[in-house]
C-alpha positions as MATLAB code, in Angstrom:
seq = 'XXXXXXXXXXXXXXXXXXXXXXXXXXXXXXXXXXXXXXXXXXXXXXXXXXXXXXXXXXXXXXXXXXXXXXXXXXXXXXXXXXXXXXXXXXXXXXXXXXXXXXXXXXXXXXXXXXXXXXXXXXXXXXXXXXXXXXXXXXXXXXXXXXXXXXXXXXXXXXXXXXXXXXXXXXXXXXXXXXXXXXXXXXXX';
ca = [
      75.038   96.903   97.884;
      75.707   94.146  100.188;
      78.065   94.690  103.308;
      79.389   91.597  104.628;
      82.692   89.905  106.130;
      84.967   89.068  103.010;
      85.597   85.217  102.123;
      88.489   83.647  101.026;
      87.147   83.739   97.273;
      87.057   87.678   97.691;
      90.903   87.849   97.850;
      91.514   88.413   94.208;
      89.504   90.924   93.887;
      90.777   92.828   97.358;
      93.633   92.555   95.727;
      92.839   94.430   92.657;
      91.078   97.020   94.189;
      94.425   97.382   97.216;
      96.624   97.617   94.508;
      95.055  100.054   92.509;
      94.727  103.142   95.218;
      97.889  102.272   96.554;
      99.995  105.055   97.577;
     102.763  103.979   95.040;
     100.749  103.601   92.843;
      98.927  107.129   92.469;
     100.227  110.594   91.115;
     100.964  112.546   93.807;
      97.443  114.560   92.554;
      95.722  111.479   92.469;
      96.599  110.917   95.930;
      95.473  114.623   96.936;
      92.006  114.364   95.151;
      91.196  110.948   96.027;
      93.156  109.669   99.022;
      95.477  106.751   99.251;
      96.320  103.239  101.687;
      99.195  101.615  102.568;
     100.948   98.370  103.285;
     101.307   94.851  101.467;
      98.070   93.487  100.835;
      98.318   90.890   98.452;
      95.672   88.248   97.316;
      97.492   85.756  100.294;
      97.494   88.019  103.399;
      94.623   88.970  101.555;
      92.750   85.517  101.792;
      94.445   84.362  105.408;
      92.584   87.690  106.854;
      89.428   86.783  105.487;
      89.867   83.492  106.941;
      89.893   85.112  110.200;
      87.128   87.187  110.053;
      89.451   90.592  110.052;
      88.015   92.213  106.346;
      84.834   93.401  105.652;
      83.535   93.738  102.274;
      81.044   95.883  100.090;
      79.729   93.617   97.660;
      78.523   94.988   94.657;
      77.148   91.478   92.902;
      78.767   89.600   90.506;
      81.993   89.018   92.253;
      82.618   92.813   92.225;
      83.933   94.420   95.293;
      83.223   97.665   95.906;
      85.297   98.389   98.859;
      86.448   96.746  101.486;
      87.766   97.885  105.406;
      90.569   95.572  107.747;
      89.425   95.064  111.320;
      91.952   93.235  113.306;
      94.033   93.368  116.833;
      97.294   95.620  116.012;
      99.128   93.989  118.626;
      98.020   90.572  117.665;
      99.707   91.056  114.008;
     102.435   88.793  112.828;
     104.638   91.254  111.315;
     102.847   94.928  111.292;
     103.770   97.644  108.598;
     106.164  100.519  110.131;
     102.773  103.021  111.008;
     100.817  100.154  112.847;
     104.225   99.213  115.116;
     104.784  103.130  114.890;
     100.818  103.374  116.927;
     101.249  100.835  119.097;
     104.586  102.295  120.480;
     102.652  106.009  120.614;
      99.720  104.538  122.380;
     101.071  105.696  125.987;
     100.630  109.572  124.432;
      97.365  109.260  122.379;
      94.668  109.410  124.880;
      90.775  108.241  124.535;
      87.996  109.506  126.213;
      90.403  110.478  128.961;
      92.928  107.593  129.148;
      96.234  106.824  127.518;
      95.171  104.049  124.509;
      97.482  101.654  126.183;
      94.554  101.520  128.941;
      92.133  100.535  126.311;
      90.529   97.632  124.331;
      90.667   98.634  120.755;
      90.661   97.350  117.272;
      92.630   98.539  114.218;
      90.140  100.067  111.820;
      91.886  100.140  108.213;
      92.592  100.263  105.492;
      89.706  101.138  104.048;
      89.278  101.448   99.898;
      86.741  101.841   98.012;
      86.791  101.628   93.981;
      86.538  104.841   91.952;
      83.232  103.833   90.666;
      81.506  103.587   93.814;
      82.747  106.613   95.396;
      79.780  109.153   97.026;
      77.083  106.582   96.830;
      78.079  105.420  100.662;
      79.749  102.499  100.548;
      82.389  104.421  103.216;
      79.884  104.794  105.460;
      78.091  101.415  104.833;
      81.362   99.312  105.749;
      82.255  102.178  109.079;
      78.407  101.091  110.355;
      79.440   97.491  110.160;
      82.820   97.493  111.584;
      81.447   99.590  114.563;
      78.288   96.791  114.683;
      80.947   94.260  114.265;
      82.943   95.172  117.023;
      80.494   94.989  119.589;
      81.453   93.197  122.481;
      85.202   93.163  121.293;
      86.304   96.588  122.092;
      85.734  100.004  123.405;
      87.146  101.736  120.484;
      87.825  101.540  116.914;
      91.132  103.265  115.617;
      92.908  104.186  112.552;
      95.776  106.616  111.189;
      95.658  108.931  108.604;
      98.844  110.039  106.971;
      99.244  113.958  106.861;
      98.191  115.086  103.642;
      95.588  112.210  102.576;
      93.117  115.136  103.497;
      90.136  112.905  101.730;
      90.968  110.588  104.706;
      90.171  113.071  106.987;
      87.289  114.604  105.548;
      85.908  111.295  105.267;
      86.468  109.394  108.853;
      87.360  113.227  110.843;
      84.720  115.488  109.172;
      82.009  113.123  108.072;
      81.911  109.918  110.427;
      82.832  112.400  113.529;
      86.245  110.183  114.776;
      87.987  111.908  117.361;
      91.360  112.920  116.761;
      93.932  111.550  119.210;
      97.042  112.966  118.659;
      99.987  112.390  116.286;
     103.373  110.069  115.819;
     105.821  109.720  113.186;
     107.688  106.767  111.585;
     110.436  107.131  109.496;
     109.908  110.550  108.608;
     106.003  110.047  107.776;
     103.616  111.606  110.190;
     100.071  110.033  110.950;
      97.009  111.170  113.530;
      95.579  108.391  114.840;
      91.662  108.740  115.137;
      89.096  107.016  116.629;
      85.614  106.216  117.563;
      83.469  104.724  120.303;
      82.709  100.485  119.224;
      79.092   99.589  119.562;
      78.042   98.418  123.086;
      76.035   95.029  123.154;
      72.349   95.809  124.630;
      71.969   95.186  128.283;
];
C-alpha cells in the first residue's frame, strides 16, 4: 500500500469509493456497523481538490484506491457543507489544548473512506500518519466531526488514533463532536 497525495487521474475512482459509503447511500445498519461520510464529492470537486494538494490517497496499485482522507482550510472553502459552516461558527466554544479553536491554526481533517475490502489492514491509520506528517508546518491542529451515532468513527479516530474530543454543535437538527489532534511540528 502506497500513501500519497491524490492526482487529478485519481478522481474517478474517489468518486466511486465517496459514493459508495455515503450516508444516503447505506442501510441505516450498514451505517451502524461500518460508519458513513458526508457531503458532495463528485469526480469534479473531486479532481479540483487534488489539484490543490487537499486529498490524500491510499493506493492500492493498479489504479485502485483504497481510501482516501480531505485535508483542506475550512474557512478557505468556496461553499462548505452545512456541518463544516456549522464548526466554524462553534469554534468560539470548542476549545484546544486550552484555547477557544478560533485562537488556533488548524486544518479540516475529513472525510476519510476507506473501501470495504481494505478495512482492518491499516489503511486508516496509514493516511491519519500522513495527514499529521503533511501538515507540518501548516497548523497546530488537525480537526474533524463525527456525527452522533457513526460510533465506527469514533472508535476509529476517538478510541484508536487518541483525538481529543472538543465539544459538540448541531446543524439542522444533526449533532457532531468535533475532535482533534496535535499536527506534526517541523524539527528545530
Amino acid at each position: 500500500m502506497r500513501f500519497r497525495y491524490a492526482t487529478e487521474a485519481d478522481a474517478p475512482a474517489m468518486a466511486r469509493l465517496f459514493a459508495a459509503n455515503h450516508h444516503d447511500a447505506l442501510t441505516e445498519e450498514q451505517r451502524a456497523a461500518q460508519g458513513f461520510v458526508q457531503g458532495a464529492f463528485g469526480v469534479d470537486t473531486l479532481r479540483a481538490m487534488a489539484r490543490d494538494g487537499e486529498l490524500l490517497v491510499a493506493d492500492a496499485g493498479h489504479g485502485r484506491v483504497a481510501g482516501l482522507l480531505a485535508l483542506s482550510v475550512a474557512a478557505d472553502m468556496g461553499d462548505p457543507p452545512a456541518a463544516v459552516l456549522g464548526l466554524l461558527r462553534a469554534q468560539p466554544e470548542l476549545v484546544w489544548q486550552g484555547r477557544p479553536l478560533s485562537e488556533v491554526p488548524w486544518l479540516l481533517y475529513g472525510p476519510v473512506v476507506v473501501d470495504a475490502a481494505f478495512r482492518g489492514h491499516g489503511v486508516a491509520r496509514g493516511l491519519f500518519g500522513l495527514a499529521v506528517e503533511a501538515s507540518a508546518g501548516r497548523a497546530e491542529a488537525l480537526v474533524a466531526f463525527i456525527e452522533a451515532g457513526n460510533a465506527p468513527s469514533w472508535r476509529v479516530h476517538v478510541d484508536a488514533f487518541g483525538m481529543t474530543p472538543l465539544g459538540e454543535y448541531t446543524v439542522a437538527g444533526r449533532t457532531y463532536t468535533a475532535v482533534a489532534t496535535p499536527a506534526e511540528q517541523p524539527a528545530a
